[in-house]
C-alpha positions in Angstrom: 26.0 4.5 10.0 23.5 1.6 10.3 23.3 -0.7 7.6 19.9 -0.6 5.4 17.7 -3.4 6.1 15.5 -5.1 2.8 11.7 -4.9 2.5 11.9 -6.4 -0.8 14.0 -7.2 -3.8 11.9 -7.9 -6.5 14.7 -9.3 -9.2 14.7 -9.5 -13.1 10.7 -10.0 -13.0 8.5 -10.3 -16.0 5.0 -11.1 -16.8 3.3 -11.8 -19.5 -0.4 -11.5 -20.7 -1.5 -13.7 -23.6 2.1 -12.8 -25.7 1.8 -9.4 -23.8 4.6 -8.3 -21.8 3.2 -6.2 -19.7 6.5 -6.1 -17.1 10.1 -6.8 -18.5 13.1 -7.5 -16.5 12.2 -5.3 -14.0 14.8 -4.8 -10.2 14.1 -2.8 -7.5 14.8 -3.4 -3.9 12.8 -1.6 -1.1 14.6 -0.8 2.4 13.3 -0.4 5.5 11.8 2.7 6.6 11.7 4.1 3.3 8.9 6.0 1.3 9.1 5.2 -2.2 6.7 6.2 -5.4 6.3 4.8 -8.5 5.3 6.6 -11.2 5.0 6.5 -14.7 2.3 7.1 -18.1 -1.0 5.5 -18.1 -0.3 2.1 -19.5 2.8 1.6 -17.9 2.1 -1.4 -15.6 2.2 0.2 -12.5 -0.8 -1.3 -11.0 0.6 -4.7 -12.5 3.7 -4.2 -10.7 1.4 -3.9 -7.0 0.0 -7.0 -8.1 2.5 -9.1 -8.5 4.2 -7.6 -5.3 0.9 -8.2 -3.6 -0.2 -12.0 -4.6 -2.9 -11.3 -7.2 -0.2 -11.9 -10.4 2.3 -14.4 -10.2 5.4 -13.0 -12.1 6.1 -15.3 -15.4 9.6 -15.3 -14.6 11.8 -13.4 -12.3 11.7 -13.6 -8.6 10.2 -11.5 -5.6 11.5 -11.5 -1.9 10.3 -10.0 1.3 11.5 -9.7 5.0 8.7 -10.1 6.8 8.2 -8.4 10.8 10.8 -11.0 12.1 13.0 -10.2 9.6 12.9 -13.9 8.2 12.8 -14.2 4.2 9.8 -15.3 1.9 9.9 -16.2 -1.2 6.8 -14.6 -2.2 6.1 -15.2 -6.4 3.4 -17.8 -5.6 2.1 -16.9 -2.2 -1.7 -15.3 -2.2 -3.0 -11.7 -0.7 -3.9 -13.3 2.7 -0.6 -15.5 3.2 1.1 -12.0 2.3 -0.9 -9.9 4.5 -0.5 -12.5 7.4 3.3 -12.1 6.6 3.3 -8.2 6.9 2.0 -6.6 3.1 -1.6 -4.2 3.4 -2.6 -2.2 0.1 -5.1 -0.5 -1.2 -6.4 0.0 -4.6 -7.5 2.5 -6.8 -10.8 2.1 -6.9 -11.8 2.1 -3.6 -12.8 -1.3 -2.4 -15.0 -0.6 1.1 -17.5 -2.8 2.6 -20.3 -0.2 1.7 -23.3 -1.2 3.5 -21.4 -2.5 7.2 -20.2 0.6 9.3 -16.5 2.7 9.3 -16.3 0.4 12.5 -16.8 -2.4 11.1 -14.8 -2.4 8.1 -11.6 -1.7 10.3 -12.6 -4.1 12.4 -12.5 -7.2 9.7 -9.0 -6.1 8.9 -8.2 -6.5 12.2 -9.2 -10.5 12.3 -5.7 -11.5 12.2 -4.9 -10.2 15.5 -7.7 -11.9 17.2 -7.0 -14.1 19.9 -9.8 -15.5 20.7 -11.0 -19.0 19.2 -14.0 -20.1 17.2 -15.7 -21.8 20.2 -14.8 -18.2 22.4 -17.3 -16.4 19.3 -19.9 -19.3 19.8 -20.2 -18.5 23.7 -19.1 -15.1 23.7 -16.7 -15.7 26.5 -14.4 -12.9 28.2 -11.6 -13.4 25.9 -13.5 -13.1 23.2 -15.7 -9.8 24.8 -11.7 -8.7 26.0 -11.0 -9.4 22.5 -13.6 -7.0 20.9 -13.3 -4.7 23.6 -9.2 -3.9 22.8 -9.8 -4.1 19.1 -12.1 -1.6 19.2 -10.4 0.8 21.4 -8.0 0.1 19.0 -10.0 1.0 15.5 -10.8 3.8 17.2 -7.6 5.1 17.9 -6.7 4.7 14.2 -9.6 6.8 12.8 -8.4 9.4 14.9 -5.2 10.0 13.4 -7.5 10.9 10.3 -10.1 12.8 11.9 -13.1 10.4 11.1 -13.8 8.8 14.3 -16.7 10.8 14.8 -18.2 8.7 11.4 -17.8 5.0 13.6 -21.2 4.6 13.3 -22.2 5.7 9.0 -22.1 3.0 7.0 -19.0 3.5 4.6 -20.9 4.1 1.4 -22.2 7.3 2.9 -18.8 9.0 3.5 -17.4 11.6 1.5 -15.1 10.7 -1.5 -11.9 12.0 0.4 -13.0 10.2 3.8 -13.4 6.8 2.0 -10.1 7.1 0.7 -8.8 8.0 4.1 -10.9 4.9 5.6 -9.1 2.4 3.1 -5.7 3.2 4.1 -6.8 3.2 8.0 -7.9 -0.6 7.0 -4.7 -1.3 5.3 -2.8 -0.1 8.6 -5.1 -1.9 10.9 -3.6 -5.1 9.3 -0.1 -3.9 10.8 2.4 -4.2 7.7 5.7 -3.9 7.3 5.5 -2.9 3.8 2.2 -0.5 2.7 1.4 -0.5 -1.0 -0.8 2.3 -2.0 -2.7 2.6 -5.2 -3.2 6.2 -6.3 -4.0 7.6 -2.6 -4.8 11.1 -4.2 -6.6 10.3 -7.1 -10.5 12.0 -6.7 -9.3 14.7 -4.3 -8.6 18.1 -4.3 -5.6 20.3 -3.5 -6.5 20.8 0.0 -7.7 17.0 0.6 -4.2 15.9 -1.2 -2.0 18.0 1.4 -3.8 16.8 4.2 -3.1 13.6 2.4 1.1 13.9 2.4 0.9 14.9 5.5 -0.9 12.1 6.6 1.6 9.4 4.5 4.2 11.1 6.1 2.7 10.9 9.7 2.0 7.4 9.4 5.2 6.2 8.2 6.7 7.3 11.2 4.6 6.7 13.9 3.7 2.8 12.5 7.6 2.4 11.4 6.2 1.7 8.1 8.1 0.9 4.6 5.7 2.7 1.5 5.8 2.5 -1.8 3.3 4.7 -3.6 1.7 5.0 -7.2 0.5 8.4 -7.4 -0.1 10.4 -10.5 -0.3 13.6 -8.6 4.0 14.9 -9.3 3.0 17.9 -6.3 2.3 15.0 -4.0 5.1 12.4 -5.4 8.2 15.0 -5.7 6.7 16.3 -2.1 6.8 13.6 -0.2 8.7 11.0 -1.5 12.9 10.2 -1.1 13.4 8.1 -4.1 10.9 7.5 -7.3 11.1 4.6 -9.7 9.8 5.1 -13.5 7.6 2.7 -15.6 7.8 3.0 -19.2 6.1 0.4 -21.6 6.6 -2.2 -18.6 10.4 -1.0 -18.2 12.3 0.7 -15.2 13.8 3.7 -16.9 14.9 5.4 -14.2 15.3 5.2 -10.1 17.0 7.9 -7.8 15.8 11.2 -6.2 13.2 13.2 -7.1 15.9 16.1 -8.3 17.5 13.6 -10.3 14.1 12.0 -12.1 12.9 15.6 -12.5 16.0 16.4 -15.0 15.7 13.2 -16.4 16.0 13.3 -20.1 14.3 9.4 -20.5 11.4 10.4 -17.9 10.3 13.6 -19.9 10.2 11.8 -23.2 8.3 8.6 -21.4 5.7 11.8 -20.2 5.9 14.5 -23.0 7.1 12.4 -25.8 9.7 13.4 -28.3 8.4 16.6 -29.2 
């Protein structure tokens, strides 16, 4: 059996707000290939979790690693979103942060700048490298919308989508980055039933065919205990609980944290 490859260990972290601990002591590690959510009440510092994990917060204390494409180590704590997107980390957020007045085109497109090869001077004269450049990168947006059955909407600005399309256009952004690790931010939240099951099967689909690590914050239990192989619980900034969804399902410490001690 092949040994399990870390993503990220994120070790005995905590961060604090103005005397506000808003995450305390928390450990987790991430292994490759995995599709992970994390879940927990409103309040529980979920979304303060991503952004620690994705350079917005610096943690207070504690310490966060990742294995970037090459497998090499970072030491991540104090490295901003675009050193940690350059190193292999995409997310998206829950309210829905699209470029609404430039195309679906062209807000793939900027998330692609990374992977441009062609030099300031090649933009200036619009030389064949940089017209190969465009050329591939667009074949290449393209061929991501696809797989979510929007390419047809290439040319609508993004503001003019529907709700459940944006959200779909925001994680084909975050993939266009090429990650290793894929945070997303409440990927459901705004749609209904049969917009969320296209949804899972979607997560699912690209975590295999993009050999993608995910870990998830999702409110929607249909979609978490559907699609997910392990869940970690938040509780007042706390890890109360990690294993399968079975086991967090029966889990006397995660139905008090939701339904309280009644």
């Amino acid at each position: 059996m092949a040994e399990k490859k870390l993503v990220l260990q994120v070790s005995n972290v905590q961060i604090v707000f103005g005397g506000l601990c808003a995450i305390s002591d928390a450990s987790f590690d991430l292994y490759k290939g995995e599709l992970i959510g994390l879940i927990g009440p409103n309040g529980a510092g979920k979304t303060t979790m991503f952004n620690m994990v994705s350079g917005i917060y610096t943690p207070t204390s504690g310490q966060i690693n990742f294995w970037d494409k090459d497998n090499i180590v970072h030491d991540i704590n104090k490295k901003d979103p675009a050193e940690l997107n350059r190193l292999g980390i995409a997310r998206t957020f829950q309210n829905i942060r699209l470029f609404g007045n430039l195309s679906v085109l062209d807000n793939v497109l900027i998330a692609m700048h990374n992977s441009r090869k062609s030099t300031p001077v090649d933009v200036l004269f619009r030389s064949p490298r940089f017209r190969n450049d465009e050329k591939l990168m667009k074949e290449r947006v393209m061929q991501l919308l696809s797989f979510f059955h929007i390419e047809n909407k290439a040319g609508e600005l993004a503001k003019n989508l529907p709700y459940g399309e944006q959200r779909k256009l925001e994680i084909v952004r975050a993939i266009a980055c090429k990650p290793k690790l894929l945070l997303l931010d409440e990927p459901a939240a705004g749609m209904n039933p049969q917009e969320t099951s296209e949804l899972m099967e979607m997560i699912s689909f690209i975590r295999r065919e993009f050999d993608l690590t995910i870990l998830l914050i999702e409110h929607d239990m249909k979609l978490v205990m559907g699609i997910c192989e392990r869940i970690m619980v938040l509780n007042y900034g706390r890890i109360i609980a990690n294993g399968s969804p079975e086991e967090i399902r029966s889990n006397p410490d995660v139905v008090k944290a939701y339904l309280g001690d009644n």
